[in-house]
KEKE-3310 file (N, C-alpha, C; in steps of 0.2 Angstrom, whole numbers, plus 5000, padded with zeros to 4 digits):
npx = (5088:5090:5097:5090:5089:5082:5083:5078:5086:5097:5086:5075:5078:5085:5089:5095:5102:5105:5111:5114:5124:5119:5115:5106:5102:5094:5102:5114:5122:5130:5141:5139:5149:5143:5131:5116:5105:5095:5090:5086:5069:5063:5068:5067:5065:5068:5068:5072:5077:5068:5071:5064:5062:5068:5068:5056:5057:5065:5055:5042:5052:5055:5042:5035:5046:5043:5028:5030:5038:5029:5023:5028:5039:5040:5031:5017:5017:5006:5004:5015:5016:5003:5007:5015:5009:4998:5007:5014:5005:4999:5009:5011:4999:5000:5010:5003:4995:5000:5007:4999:4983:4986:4994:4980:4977:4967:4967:4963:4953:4945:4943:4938:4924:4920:4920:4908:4897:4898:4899:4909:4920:4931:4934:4935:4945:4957:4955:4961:4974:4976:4977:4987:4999:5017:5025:5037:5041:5047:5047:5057:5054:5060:5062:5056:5040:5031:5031:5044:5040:5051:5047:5046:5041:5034:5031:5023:5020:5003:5004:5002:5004:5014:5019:5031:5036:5034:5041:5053:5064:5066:5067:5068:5069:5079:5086:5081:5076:5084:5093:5083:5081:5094:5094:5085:5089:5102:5091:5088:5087:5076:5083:5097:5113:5120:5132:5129:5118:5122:5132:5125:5115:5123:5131:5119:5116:5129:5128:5115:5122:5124:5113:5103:5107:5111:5125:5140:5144:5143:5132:5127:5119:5114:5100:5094:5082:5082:5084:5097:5111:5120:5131:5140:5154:5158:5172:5170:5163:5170:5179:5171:5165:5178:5179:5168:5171:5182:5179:5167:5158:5149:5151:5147:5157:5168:5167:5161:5153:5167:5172:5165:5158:5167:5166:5154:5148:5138:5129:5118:5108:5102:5086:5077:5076:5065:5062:5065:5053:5051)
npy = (4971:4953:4938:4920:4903:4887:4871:4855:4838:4821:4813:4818:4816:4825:4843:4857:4872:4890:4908:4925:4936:4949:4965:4979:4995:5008:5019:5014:5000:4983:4968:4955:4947:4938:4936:4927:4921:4912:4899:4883:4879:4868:4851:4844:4855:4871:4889:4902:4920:4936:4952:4971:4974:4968:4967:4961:4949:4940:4938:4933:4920:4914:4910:4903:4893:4886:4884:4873:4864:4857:4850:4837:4823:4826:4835:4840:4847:4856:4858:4864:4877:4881:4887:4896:4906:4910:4914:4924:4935:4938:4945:4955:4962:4967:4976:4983:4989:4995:5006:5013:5013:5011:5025:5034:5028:5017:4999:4984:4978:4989:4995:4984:4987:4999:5000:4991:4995:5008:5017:5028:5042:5045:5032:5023:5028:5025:5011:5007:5014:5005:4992:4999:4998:4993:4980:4972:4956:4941:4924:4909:4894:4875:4860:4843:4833:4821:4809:4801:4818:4830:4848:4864:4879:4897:4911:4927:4945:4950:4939:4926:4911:4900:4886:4875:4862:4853:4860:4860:4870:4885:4904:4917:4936:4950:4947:4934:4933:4932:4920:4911:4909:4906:4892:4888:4888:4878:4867:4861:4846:4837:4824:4826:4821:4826:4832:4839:4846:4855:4863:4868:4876:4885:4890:4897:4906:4915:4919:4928:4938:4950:4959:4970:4974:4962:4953:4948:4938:4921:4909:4888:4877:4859:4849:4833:4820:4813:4820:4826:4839:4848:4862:4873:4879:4899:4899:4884:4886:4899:4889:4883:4893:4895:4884:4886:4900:4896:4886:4885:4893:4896:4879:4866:4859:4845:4829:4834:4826:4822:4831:4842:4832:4829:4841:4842:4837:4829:4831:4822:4834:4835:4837:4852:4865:4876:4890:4906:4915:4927)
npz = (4968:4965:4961:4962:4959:4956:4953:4947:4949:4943:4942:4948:4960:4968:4971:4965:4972:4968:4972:4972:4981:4984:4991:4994:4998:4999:4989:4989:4985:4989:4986:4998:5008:5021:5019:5017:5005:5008:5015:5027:5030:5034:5036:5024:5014:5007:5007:4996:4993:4985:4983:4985:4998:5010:5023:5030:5026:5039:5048:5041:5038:5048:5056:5046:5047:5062:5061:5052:5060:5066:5057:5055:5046:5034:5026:5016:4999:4999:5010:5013:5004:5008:5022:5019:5010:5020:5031:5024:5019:5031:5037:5029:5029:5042:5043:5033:5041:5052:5043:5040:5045:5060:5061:5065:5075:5073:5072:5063:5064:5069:5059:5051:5057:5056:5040:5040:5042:5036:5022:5015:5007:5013:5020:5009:5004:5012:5013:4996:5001:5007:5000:4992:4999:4998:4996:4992:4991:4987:4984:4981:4982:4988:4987:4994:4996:5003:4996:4989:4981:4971:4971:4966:4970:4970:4979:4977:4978:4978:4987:4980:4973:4964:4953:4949:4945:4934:4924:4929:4936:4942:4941:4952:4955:4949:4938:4933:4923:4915:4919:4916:4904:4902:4905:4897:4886:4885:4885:4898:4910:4920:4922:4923:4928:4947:4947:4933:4931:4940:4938:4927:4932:4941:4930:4925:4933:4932:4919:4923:4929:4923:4923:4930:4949:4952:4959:4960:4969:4974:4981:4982:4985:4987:4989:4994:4992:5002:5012:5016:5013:5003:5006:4992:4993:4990:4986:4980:4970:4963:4956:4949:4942:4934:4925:4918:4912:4903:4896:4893:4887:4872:4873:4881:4896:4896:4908:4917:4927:4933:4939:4945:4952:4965:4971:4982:4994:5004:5019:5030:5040:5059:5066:5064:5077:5085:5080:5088:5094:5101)
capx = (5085:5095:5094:5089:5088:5082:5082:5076:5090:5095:5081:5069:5079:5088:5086:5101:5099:5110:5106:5118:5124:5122:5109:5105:5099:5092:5106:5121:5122:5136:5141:5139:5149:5142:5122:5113:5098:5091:5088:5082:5063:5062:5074:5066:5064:5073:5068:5079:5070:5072:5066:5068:5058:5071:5068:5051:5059:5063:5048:5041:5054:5056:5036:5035:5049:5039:5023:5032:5041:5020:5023:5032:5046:5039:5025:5015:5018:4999:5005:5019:5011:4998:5007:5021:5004:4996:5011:5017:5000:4998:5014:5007:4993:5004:5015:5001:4990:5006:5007:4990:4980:4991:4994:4977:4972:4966:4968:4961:4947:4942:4943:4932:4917:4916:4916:4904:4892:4897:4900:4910:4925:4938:4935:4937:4954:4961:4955:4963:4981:4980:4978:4993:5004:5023:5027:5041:5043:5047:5050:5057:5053:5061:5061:5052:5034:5030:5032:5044:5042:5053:5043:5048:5034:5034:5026:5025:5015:5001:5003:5002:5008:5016:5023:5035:5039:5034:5046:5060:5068:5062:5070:5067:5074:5079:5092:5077:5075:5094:5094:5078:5082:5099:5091:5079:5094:5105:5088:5090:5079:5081:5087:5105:5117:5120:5137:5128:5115:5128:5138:5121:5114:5129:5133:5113:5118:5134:5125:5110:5125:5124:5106:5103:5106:5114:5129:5143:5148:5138:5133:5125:5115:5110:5096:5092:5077:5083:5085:5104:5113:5125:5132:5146:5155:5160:5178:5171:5159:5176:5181:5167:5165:5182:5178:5163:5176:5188:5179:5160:5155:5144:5151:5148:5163:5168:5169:5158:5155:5174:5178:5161:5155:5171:5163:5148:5149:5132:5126:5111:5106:5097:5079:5079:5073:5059:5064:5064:5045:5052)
capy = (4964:4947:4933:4914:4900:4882:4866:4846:4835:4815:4810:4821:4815:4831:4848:4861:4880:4896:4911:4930:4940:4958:4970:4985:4999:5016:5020:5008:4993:4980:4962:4953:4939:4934:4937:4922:4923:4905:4893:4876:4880:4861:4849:4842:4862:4876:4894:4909:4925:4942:4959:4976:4974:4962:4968:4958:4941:4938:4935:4926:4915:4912:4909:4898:4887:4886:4881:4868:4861:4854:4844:4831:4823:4825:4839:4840:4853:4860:4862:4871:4879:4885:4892:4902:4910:4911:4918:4930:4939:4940:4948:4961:4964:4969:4981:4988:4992:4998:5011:5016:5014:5013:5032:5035:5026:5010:4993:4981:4974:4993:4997:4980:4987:5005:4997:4987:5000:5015:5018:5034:5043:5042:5025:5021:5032:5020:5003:5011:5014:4999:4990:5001:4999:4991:4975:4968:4951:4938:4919:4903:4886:4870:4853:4835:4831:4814:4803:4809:4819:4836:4851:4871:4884:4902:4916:4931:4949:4951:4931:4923:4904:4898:4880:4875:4856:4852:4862:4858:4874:4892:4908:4923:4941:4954:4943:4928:4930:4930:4912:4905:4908:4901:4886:4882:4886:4873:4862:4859:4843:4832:4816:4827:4821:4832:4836:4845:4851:4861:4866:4872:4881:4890:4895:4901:4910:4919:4923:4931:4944:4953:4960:4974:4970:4953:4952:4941:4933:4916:4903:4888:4869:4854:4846:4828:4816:4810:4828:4829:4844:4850:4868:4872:4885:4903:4895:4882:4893:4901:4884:4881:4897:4896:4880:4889:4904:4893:4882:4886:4899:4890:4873:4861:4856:4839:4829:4839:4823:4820:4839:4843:4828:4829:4847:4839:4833:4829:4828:4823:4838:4836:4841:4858:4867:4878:4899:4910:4918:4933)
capz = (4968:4966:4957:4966:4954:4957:4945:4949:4945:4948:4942:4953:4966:4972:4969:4963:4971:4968:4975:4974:4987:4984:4995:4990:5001:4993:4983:4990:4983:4989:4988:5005:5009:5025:5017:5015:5003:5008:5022:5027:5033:5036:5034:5016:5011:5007:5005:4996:4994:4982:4984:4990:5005:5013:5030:5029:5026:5043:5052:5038:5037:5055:5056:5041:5051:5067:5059:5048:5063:5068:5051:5053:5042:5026:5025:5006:4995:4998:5017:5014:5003:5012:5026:5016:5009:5028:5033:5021:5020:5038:5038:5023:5032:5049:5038:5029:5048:5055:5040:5037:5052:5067:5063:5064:5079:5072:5069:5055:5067:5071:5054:5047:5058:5051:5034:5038:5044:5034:5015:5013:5005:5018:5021:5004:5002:5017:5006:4993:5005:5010:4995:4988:5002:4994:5001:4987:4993:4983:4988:4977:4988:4986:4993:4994:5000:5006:4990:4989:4975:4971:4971:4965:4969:4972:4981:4975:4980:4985:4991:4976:4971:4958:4953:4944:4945:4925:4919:4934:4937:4940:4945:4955:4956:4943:4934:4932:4916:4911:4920:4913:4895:4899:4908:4891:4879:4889:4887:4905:4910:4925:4923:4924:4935:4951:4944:4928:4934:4946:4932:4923:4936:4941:4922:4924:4939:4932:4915:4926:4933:4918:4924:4938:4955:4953:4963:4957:4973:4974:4987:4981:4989:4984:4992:4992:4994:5010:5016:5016:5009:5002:5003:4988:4995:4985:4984:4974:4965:4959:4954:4942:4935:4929:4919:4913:4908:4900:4892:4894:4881:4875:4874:4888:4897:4899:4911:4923:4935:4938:4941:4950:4959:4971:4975:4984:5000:5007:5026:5034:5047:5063:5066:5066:5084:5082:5080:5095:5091:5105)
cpx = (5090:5092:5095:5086:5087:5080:5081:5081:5091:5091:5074:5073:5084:5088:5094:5100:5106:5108:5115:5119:5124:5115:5111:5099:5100:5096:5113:5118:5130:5134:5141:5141:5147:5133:5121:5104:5093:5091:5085:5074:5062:5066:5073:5066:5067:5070:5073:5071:5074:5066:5068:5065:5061:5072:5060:5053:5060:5060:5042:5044:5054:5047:5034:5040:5047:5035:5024:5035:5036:5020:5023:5037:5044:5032:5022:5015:5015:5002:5010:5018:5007:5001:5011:5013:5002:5000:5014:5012:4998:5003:5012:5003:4995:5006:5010:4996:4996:5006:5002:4986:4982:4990:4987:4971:4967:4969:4962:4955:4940:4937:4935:4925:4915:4915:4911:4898:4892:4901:4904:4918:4932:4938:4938:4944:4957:4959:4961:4970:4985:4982:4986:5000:5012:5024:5031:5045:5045:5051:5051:5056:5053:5060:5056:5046:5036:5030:5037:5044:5047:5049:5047:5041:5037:5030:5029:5017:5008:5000:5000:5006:5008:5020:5026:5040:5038:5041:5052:5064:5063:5067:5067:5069:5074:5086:5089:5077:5080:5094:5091:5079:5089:5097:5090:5084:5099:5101:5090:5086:5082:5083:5096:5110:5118:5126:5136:5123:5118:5130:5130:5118:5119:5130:5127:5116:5123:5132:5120:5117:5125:5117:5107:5103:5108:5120:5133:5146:5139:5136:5128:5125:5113:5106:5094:5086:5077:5083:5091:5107:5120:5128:5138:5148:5158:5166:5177:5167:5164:5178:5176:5167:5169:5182:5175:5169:5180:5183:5169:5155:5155:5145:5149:5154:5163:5169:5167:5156:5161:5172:5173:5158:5160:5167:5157:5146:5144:5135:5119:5111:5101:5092:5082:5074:5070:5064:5062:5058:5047:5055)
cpy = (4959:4944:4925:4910:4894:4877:4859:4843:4828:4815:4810:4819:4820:4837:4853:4869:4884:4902:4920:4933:4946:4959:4975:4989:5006:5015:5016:5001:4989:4972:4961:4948:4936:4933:4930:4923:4917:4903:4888:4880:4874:4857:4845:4849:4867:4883:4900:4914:4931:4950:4968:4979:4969:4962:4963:4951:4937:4936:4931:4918:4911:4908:4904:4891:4884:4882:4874:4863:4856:4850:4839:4830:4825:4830:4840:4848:4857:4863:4867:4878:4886:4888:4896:4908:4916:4917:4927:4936:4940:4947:4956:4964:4969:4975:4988:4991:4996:5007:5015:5016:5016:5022:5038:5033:5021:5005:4988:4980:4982:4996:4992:4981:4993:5005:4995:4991:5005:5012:5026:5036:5042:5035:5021:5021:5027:5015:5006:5012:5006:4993:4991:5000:4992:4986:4970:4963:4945:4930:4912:4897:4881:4865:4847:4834:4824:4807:4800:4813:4827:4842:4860:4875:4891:4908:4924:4937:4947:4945:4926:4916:4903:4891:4878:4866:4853:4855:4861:4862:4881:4897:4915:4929:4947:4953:4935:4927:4929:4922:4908:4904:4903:4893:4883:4883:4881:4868:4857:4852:4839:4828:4820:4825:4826:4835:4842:4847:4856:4865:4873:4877:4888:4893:4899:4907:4917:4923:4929:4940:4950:4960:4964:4972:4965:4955:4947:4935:4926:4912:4898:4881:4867:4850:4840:4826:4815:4814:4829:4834:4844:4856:4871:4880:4891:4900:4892:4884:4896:4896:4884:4888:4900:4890:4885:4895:4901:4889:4880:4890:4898:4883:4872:4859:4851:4836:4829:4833:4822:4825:4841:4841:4828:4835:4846:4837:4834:4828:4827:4827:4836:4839:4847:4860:4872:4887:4901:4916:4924:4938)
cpz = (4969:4960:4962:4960:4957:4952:4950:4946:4946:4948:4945:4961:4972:4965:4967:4965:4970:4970:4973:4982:4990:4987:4991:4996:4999:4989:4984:4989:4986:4988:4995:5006:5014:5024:5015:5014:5002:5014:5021:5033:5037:5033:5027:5013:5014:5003:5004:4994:4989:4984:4988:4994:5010:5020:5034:5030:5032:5046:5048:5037:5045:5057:5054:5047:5056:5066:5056:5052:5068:5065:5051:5050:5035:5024:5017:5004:4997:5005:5019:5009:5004:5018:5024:5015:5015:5030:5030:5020:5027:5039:5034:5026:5040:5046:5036:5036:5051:5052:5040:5042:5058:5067:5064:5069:5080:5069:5064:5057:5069:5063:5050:5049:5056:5043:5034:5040:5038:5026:5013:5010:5007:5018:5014:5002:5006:5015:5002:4995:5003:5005:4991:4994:4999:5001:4994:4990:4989:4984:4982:4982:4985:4988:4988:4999:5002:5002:4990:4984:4977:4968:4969:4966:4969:4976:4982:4977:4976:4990:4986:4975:4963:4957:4947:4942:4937:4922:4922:4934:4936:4944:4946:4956:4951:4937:4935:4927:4912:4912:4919:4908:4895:4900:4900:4885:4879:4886:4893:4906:4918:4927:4924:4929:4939:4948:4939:4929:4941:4943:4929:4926:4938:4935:4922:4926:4936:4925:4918:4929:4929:4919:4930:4944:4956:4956:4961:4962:4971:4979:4983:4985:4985:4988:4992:4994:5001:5015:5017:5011:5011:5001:4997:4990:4990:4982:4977:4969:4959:4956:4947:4937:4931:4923:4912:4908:4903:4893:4890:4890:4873:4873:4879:4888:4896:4903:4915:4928:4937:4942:4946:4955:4966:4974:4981:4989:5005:5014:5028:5041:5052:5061:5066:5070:5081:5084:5087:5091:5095:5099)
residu = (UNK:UNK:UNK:UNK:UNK:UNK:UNK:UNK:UNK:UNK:UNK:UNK:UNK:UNK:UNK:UNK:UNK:UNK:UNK:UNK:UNK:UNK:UNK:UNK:UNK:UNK:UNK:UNK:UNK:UNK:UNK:UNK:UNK:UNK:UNK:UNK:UNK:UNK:UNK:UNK:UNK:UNK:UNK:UNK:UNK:UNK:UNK:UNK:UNK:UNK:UNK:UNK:UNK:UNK:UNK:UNK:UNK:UNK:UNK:UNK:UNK:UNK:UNK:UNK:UNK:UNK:UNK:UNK:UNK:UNK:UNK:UNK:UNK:UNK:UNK:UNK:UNK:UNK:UNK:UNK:UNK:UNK:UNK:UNK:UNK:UNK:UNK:UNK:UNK:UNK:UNK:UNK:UNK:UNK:UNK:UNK:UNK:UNK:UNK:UNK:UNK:UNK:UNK:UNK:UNK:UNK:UNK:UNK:UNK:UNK:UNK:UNK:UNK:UNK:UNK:UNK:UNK:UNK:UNK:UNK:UNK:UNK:UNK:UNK:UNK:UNK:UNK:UNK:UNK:UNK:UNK:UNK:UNK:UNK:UNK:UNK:UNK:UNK:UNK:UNK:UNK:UNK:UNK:UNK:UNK:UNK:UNK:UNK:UNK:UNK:UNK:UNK:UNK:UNK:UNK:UNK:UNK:UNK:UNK:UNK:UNK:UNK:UNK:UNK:UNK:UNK:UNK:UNK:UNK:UNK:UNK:UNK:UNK:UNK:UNK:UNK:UNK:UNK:UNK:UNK:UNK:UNK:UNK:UNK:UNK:UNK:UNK:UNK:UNK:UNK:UNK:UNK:UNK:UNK:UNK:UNK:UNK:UNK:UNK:UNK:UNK:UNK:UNK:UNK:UNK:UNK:UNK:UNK:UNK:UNK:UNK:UNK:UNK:UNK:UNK:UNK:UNK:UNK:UNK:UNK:UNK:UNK:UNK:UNK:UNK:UNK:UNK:UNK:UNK:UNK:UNK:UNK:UNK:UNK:UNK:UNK:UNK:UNK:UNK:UNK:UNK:UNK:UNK:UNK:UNK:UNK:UNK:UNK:UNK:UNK:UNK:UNK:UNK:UNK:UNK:UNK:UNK:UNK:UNK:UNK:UNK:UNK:UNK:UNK:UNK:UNK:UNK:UNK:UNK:UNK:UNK:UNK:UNK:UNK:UNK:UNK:UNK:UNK)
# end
């Protein structure tokens, strides 16, 4: 699994993400430094993703980006939303015809009219497949609607939402609950400067390591209102979690806007061009 963590900060006005870098496949597990377990979907929103179905992620996210590049500059929560949903249960639906049908000589359309005609036990058994077929995908979504406000949701099997803008931070993975408990013992909130909430998230982050599957390299972003980002490279990743080390268990540092604000160094990105759908 992983861990991907997001918090509201600056007064709703920017966002704080982290995210690990380890994969895992069957039985190897490694860090990855060139893995990236997020993206900009649109230039106000940012998707990271966990799970161990991570072959899946592409063509949702890709999908997702496409759809969202019809939007506008500011698309509303509901609509992004709604197509992450769209998108990712379409995708489930592919996955599970592929496995289940396909070797059987149908697809979903052939399949909805012999339900719909007949009632019998095979048919049931293949409901029943299809139903059960694994699709461990698990999505955390950041960003700014058209207010603008700052928005955290989730989506989660079998195409599930979840929002998390009241409490202003949520996390995803198998080292989530490590960085939400640390978040609410922190008493994290958002009026924090981007500095400490950088500082906080990351401390989340490197306490979450302790949990399966988390991975200690780091990458993390800060997102603004205006849609300029900031990526904080592992570099300085190693930089803070030496503060954290030194002088972070469990004090708060001091100081954290001198030593973290220089870490920070926004840009506003171009549109982003639409995915290659081939």
């Amino acid at each position: 699994m992983t861990v991907c963590i997001g918090a509201i900060a600056s007064g709703r006005n920017a966002i704080v993400m982290a995210m690990d870098q380890m994969l895992t496949a069957g039985a190897m597990t490694a860090d990855m430094p060139d893995l990236a377990k997020g993206m900009r979907v649109h230039p106000r929103w940012f998707a990271m993703f966990a799970g161990n179905d991570v072959q899946y992620v592409s063509p949702i996210m890709r999908d997702v980006t496409n759809a969202l590049a019809e939007e506008g500059n500011a698309p509303s929560v509901k609509t992004v939303t709604d197509t992450f949903i769209r998108v990712y249960r379409e995708q489930r639906l592919r996955i599970a015809e592929q496995t289940v049908l396909a070797p059987l000589g149908l697809d979903f359309h052939a399949f909805a009219a012999m339900i719909a005609t007949d009632d019998n036990e095979t048919l049931r058994d293949l409901t029943r497949k299809l139903s059960e077929v694994e699709f461990s995908v698990y999505f955390l979504v950041c960003g700014f609607d058209a207010n603008p406000s700052a928005r955290i949701f989730t989506i989660e099997p079998p195409g599930a939402e979840g929002h998390y803008d009241d409490v202003g931070f949520w996390s995803i993975g198998s080292g989530s609950e490590s960085a939400i408990n640390n978040l609410f013992l922190r008493g994290y909130n958002q009026s924090l400067s981007l500095p400490q909430a950088v500082y906080e998230v990351a401390e989340s982050k490197f306490v979450a390591e302790t949990s399966l599957g988390v991975g200690t390299r780091t990458a993390m972003a800060a997102l603004r209102s205006d849609g300029s980002i900031a990526f904080i490279t592992r570099q300085k990743v190693d930089g803070i979690r030496q503060i954290w080390q030194d002088e972070g268990k469990p004090p708060m540092p001091q100081k954290l806007d001198e030593r973290i604000g220089p870490l920070l160094q926004f840009f506003t990105a171009p549109p982003m061009p639409k995915s290659n759908t081939d």
